[in-house]
C-alpha positions, -999 to 999 in steps of 0.1 A, spaced: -134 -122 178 -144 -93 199 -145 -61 180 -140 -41 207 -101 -59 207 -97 -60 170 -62 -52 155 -64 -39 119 -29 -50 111 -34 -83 132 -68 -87 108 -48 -79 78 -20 -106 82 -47 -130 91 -64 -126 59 -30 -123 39 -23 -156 54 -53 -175 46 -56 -161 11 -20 -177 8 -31 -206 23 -62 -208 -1 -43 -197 -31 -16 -228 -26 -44 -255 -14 -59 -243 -53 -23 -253 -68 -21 -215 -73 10 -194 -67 -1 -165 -42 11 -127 -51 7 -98 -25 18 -65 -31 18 -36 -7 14 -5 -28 18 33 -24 -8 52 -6 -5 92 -1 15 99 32 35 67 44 66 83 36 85 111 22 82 96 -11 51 94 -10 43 127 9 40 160 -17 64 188 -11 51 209 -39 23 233 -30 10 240 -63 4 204 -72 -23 185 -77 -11 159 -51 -5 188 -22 -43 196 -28 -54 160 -23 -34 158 3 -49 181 24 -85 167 16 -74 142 48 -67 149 80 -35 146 102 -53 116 124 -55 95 89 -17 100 79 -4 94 113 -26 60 115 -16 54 80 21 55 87 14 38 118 2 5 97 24 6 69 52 8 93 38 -27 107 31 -41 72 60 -36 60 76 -54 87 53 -84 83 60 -79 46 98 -85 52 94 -119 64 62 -133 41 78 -147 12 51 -140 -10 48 -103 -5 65 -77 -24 67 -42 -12 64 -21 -39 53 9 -16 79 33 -25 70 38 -64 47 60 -78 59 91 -61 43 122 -55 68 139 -76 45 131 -103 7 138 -106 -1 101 -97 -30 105 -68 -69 102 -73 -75 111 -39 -56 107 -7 -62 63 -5 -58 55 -45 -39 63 -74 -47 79 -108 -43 63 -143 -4 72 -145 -1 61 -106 -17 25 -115 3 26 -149 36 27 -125 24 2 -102 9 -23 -127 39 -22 -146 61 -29 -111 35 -59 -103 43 -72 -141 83 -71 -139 80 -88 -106 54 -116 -114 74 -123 -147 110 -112 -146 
């Protein structure tokens, strides 16, 4: 395609799709999982300015959030209606000290979602 026209939500059910489509031409069962990142929601927004999370937070600029929320509102949608995706975006909280920096989670944040992935895959 021509990047000049490229969607990045388009791009990333394309690829979703085909690792699906990969996955179950291997005989393999296909898992996708759209996780918590800083700023999609209130959840996931920090309230508390002398946390750790409120200081990351503010290491990224209005732009990202509002693209960020802009693209999760889209996956999610697309989410909804794939049968093999899970969205697990609402765990890992900022409540918590969970954030590494704004896009990825700390040790305790990928504890809480690796332990949401395992209850899913094998509850």
């Amino acid at each position: 395609k021509n990047i000049l026209y490229r969607n990045a939500v388009q791009d990333w059910l394309y690829n979703v799709k085909m690792m699906n489509s990969i996955s179950n031409a291997m005989g393999a069962e296909f898992f996708l999982f759209l996780q918590p990142t800083m700023g999609i929601s209130e959840a996931q927004t920090p309230k508390d300015k002398t946390s750790k999370n409120y200081k990351i937070y503010n290491e990224a600029k209005k732009f990202y959030y509002d693209q960020i929320k802009e693209h999760y509102k889209q996956f999610k949608e697309y989410c909804a209606i794939l049968d093999f995706c899970y969205d697990i975006s609402e765990i890992a909280t900022t409540d918590k000290e969970v954030y590494f920096d704004p896009r990825h989670h700390n040790e305790k944040g990928n504890t809480i979602i690796s332990d949401e992935i395992y209850k899913i895959i094998f509850d």
